[in-house]
N, C-alpha and C positions, 0 to 999 in steps of 0.2 A: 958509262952505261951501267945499270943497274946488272949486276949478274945474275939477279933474280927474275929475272924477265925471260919467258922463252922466246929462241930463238928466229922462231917463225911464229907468221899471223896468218890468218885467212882475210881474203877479199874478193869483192866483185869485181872481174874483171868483164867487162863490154871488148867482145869478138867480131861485132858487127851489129848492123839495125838491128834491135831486138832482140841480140842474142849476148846471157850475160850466163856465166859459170863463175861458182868459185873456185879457190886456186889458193893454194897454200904461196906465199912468197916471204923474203927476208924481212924481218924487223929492219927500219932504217936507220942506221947507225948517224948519231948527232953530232956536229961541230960546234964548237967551243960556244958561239951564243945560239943555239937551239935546245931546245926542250922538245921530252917524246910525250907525245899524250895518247891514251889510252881512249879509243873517240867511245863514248856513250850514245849520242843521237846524233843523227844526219837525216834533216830536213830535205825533200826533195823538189828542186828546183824547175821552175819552165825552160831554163835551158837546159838542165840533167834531160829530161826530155826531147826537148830536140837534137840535141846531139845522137839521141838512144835510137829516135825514130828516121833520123834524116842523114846523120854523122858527120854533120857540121854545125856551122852559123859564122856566116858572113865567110871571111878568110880565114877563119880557123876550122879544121878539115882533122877527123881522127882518123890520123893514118898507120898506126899500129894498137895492140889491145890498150884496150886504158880503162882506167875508171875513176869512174864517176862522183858526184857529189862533194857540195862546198858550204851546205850550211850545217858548221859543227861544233863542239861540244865537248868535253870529257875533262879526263884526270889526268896531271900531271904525274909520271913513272919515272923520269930521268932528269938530271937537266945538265948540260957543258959547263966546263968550269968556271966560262965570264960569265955564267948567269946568275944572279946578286937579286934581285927582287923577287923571284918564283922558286917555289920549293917543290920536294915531291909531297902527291898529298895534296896538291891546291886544284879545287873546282876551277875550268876556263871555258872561257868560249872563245873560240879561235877565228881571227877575222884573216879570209882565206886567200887575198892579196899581195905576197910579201913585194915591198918594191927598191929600188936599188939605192934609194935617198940621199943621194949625191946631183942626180939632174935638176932641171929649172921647174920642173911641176912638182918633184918632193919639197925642193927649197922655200916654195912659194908657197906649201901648203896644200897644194892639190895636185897629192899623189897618187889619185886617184887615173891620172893622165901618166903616168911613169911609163916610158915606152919601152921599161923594160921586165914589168911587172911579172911573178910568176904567182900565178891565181890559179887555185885550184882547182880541176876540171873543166879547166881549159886548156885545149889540147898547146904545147905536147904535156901538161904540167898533170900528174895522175890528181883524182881528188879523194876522197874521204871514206869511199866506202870499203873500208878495211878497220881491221884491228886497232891499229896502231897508224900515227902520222905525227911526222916531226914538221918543227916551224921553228922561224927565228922568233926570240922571246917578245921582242918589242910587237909583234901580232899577235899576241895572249894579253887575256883581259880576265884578272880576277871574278869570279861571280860570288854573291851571297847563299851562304846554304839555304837562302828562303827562296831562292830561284832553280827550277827545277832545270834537268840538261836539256828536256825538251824548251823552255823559253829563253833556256839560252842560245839555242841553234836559230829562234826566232829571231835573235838580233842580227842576223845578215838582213833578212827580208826587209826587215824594221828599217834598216839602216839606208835603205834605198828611199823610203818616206823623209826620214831623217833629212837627208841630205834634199830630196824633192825642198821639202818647209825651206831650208837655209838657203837654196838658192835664188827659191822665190820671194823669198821674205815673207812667209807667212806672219799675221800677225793675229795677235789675239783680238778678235770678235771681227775676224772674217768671213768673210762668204766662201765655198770652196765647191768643184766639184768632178769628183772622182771616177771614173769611166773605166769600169771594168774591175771583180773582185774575186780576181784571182787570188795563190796567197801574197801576192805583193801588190795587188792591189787593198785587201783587206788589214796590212799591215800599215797601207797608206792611210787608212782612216784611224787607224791608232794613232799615229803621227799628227795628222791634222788634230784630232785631238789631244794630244801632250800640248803641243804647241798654240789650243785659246781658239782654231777655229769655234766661231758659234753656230755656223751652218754648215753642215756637211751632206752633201746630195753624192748619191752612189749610184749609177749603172750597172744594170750586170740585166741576163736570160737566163738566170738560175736561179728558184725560190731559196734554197738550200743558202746562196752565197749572199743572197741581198739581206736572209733575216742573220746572218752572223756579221752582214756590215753594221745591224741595227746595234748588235751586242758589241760591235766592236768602238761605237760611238758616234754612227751616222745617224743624223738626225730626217732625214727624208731618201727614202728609196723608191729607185724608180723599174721596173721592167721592162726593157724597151721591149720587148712583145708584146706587150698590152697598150704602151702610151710611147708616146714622140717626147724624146728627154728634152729636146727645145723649147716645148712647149711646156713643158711640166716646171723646166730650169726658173724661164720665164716669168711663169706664175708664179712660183716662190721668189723670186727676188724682184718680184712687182715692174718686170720687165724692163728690169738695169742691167740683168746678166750678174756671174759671177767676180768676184775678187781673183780669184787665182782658179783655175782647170789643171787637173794632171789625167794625164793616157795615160794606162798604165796596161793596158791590153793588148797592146801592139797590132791594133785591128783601123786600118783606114778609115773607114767611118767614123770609128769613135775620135780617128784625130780626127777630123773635121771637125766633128758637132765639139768637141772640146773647145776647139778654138772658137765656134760660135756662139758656145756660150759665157765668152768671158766678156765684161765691160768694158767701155772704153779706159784705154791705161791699163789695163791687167793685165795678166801673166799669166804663160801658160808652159807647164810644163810637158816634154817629153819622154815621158817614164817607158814606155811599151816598146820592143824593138819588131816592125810589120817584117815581112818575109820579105815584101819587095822594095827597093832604095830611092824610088821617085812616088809620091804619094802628091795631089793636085789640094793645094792650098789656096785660099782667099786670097792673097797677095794685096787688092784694095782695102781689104777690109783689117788686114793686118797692118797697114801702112795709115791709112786714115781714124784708124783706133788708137796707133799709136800700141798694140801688144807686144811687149815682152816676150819670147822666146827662149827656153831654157834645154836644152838638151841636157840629161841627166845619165852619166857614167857610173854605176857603181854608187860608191861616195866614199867621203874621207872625213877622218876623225868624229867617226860617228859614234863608236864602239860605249866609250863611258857614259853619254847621254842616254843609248837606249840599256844600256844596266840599271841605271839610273829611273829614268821611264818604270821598265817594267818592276821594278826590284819598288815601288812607291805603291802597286796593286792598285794605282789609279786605271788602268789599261786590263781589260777583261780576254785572256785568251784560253784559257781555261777548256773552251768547248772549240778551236780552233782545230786541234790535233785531231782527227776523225779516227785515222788508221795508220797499224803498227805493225811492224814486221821485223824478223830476223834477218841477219845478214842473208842467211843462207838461202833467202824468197825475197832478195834482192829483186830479180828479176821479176817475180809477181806482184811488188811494190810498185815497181814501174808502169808496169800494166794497169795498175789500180788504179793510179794518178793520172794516167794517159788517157784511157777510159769510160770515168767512171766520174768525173769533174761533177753531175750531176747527186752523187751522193757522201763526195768525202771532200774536205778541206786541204787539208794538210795532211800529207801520209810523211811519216819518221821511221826509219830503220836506223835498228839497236845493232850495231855492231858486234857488242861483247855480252849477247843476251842469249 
């Protein structure tokens, strides 16, 4: 451990729905392969949200103080003795999943599925919104100093796109279309575009989120309050439907019409997770199409591609990050995002600002 480091940090800790104070707590002391990082941005998530507003999602239940936040960011301050590739001093972005890499989904690649994963701000596993947070080294990912800490916390959300493309097999000069632009849905049409989609159709009831899916590289937007996206879908692909649909809103309807917009033989993914666990699906129509089904966890081995991605300045996010706050208005952060969806994108709290 650096002895130069104080002893204690401040964080946000969540007391219950709504209610977040900060708290001075211990620096965490690292083992032989971790590195301490000094977090600079933390992106706030749909689920930092629900947990904040509900204090759960699915079977995971916060049952003591915890907190929050997993898409991050910062400066290496320390590192354990077997760590050999990271120095102190190194810009990272921290992919917020550590998993046990010995089971039959690390072995095979898709670790994403590790049933014994400890992911951050996911209960009981505290997340990000502190000073300081340690990880093991092999979940750090060098960044370029041309990439800022805010676009590096961008690559968890990214990385959810990421992994949508590889599962579906996007390919380049496909059809595609996006349902709902939240920030991970708007990270998905970065995706679709790294990855040669040539159409990209976006949903969303926000003027705000549809004209930053235009900046983000959707090539047709639609408002479902003004138009029927079936019928818009439709017209634009000369009523074939699309190559590939992702949800990404976790809103029932939108998985419906996703699925009915996609072609025969196409794929569809399920990015959005809905509040409730039985959702009424086409079954003929998915059967007699012949559509692909993709349930989408997270993802895995995403990390270097979207550095990669973004660090190329092909990918505009520039104007993504709306609003910005201290640790210390953690809490008013969260309200902001919860909120106010109609006027900010991406809200980022600076931990050490």
């Amino acid at each position: 451990m650096n002895n130069n480091l104080p002893k204690t940090m401040k964080a946000a800790v969540m007391h219950g729905t709504r209610e977040i104070s900060i708290e001075t707590l211990p620096i965490p002391q690292i083992d032989d392969n971790e590195v301490l990082i000094k977090v600079m941005a933390v992106g706030i998530c749909g689920s930092d949200l629900h947990y904040y507003t509900h204090g759960r999602i699915g079977k995971y239940k916060v049952e003591k103080p915890f907190i929050l936040g997993h898409e991050c960011s910062g400066e290496i301050v320390a590192i354990g003795p077997s760590v050999e590739r990271l120095k102190v001093g190194d810009r990272v972005a921290v992919e917020p999943g550590v998993t046990c890499g010995h089971c039959e989904a690390c072995k095979e690649g898709r670790y994403n599925l590790c049933p014994d994963v400890q992911f951050l701000a996911t209960p009981p596993v505290d997340g990000a919104f502190v000073q300081y947070i340690k990880t093991r080294q092999d979940f750090v990912f060098l960044i370029p100093d041309t990439l800022s800490y805010e676009d590096a916390a961008l690559i968890e959300p990214f990385s959810v796109g990421i992994h949508a493309a590889t599962r579906t097999k996007l390919q380049p000069g496909s059809t595609i279309a996006i349902m709902g632009m939240g920030p991970v849905g708007l990270m998905a049409v970065a995706a679709a575009k790294a990855y040669g989609a040539s159409t990209i159709i976006v949903t969303d009831l926000e003027p705000l989120r549809l004209e930053a899916a235009k900046r983000m590289g959707a090539t047709h937007v639609i408002n479902i309050r003004e138009k029927d996206p079936l019928n818009e879908i439709k017209n634009i692909t000369e009523n074939v439907g699309v190559d590939v649909a992702w949800e990404t809103a976790g809103n029932p309807k939108a998985l419906q019409s996703s699925l009915a917009s996609v072609r025969r033989g196409g794929k569809l993914a399920i990015v959005g997770l809905p509040s409730q666990s039985e959702i009424p699906l086409d079954v003929p129509f998915i059967a007699d199409n012949e559509i692909d089904i993709h349930g989408i966890f997270r993802y895995a081995n995403t990390y270097p591609k979207g550095i990669k991605f973004l660090e190329s300045g092909a990918i505009d996010t520039k104007n993504l990050v709306t609003d910005k706050y201290a640790l210390a208005d953690t809490r008013e952060a969260m309200e902001r995002a919860l909120n106010f969806k109609n006027e900010c994108l991406k809200v980022i709290v600076y931990p050490n600002e």
